[in-house]
Rosetta silent file (secondary structure, phi, psi, omega in degrees, C-alpha in Angstrom):
SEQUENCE: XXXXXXXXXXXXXXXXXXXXXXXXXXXXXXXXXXXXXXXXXXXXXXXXXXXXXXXXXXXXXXXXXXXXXXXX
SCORE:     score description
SCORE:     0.000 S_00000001
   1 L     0.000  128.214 -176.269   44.360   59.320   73.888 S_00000001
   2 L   -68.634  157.444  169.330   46.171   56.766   75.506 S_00000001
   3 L  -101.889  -13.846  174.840   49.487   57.592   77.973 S_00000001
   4 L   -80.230   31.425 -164.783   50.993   54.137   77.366 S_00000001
   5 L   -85.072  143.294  164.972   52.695   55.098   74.339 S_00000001
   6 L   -72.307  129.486  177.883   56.585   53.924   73.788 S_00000001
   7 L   -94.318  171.927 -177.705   59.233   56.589   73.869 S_00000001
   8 L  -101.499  103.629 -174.773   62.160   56.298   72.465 S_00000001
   9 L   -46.857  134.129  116.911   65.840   55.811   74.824 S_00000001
  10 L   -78.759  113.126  160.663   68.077   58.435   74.456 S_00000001
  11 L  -108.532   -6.651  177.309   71.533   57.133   75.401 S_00000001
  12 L    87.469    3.570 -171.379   74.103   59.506   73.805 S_00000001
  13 L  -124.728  124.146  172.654   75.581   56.131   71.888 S_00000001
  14 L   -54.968  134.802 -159.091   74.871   56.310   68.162 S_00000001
  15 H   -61.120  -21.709 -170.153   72.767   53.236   67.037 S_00000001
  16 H   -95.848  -22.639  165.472   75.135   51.071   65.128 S_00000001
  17 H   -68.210  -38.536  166.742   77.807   51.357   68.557 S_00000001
  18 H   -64.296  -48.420 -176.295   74.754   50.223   70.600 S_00000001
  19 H   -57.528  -39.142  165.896   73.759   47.677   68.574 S_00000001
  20 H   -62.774  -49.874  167.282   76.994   46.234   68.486 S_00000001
  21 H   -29.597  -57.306 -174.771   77.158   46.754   72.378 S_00000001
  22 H   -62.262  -55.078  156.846   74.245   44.855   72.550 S_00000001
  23 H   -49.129  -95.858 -133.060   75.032   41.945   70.348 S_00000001
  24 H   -84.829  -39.130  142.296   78.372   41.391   72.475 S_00000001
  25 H    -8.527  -87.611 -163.593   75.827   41.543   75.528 S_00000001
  26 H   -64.194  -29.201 -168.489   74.015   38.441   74.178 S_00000001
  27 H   -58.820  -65.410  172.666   77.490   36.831   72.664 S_00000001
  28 H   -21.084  -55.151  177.858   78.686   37.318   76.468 S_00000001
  29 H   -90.930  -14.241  175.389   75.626   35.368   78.095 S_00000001
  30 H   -99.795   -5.065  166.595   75.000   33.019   75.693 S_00000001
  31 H   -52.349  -81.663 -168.438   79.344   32.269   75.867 S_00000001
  32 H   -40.685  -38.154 -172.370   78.342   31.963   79.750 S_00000001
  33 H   -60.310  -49.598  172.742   75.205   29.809   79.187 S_00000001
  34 H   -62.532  -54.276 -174.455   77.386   27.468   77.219 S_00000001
  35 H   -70.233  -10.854 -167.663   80.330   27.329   79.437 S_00000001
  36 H   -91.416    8.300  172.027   78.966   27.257   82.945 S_00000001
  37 H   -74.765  -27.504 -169.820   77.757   23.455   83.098 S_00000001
  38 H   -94.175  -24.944 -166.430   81.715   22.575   82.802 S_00000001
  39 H   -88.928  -50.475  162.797   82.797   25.514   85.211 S_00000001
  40 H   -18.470  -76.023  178.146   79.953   24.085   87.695 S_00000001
  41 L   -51.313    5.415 -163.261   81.557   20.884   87.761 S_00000001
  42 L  -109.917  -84.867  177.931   84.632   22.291   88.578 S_00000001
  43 L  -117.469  101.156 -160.290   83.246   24.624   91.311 S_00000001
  44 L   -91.084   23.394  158.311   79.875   23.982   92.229 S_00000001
  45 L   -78.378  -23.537  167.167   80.035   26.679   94.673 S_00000001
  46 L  -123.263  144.060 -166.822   79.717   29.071   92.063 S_00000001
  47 L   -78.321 -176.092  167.907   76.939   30.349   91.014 S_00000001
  48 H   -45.429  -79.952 -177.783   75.496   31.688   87.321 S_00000001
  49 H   -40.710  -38.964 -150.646   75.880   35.295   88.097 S_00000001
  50 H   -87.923  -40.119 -154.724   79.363   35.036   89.590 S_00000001
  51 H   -65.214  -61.089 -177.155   80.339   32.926   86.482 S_00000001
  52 H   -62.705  -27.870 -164.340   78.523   35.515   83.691 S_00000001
  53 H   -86.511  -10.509  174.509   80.101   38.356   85.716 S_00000001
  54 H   -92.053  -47.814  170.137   84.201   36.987   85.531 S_00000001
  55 H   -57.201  -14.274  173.871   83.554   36.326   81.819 S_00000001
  56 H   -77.021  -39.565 -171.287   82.284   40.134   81.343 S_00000001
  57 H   -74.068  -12.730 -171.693   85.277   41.265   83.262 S_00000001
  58 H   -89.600  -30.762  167.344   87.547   39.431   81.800 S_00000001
  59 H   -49.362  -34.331 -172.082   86.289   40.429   78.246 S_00000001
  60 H   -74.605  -31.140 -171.574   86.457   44.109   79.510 S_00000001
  61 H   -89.055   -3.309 -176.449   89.933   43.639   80.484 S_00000001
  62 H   -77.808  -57.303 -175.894   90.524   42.082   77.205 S_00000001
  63 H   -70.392  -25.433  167.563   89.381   45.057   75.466 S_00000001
  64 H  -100.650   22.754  162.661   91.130   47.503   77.138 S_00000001
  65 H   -91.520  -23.808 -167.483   94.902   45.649   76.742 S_00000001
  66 H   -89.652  -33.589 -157.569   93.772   45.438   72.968 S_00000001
  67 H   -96.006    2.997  153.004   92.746   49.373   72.638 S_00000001
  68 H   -42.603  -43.713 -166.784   96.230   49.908   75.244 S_00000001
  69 H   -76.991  -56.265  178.186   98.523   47.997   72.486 S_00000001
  70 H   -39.131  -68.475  158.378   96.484   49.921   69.498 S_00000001
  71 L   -38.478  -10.987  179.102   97.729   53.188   71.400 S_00000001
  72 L   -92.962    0.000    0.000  101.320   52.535   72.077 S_00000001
């Protein structure tokens, strides 16, 4: 019997919130893919990573002023 068999993740996040998670993953990087030829030309000091990682944060901070308003 083989030992290479695939397990299954447990993450504690019910499949249809990961799946969305995931899917705004790929929206996020392929957002980045598209936009960073224009942000390059701008500052061609920065790289891919620094680029995908200010559009996650800024998305993050996006989400929590939206569930902040929802709560007031």
């Amino acid at each position: 019997m083989s030992s290479n068999r695939c397990r299954p993740v447990v993450t504690g996040i019910p499949g249809s919130e990961r799946d969305r998670e995931v899917q705004e993953e790929i929206d996020n990087f392929l957002q980045a893919l598209n936009s960073y030829p224009d942000r390059f030309a701008r500052e061609p000091h920065l790289s891919f990573e620094q680029h995908l990682f200010r559009l996650s944060a800024a998305g993050i901070a996006r989400v929590e002023r939206d569930v902040l308003h929802r709560t007031r």
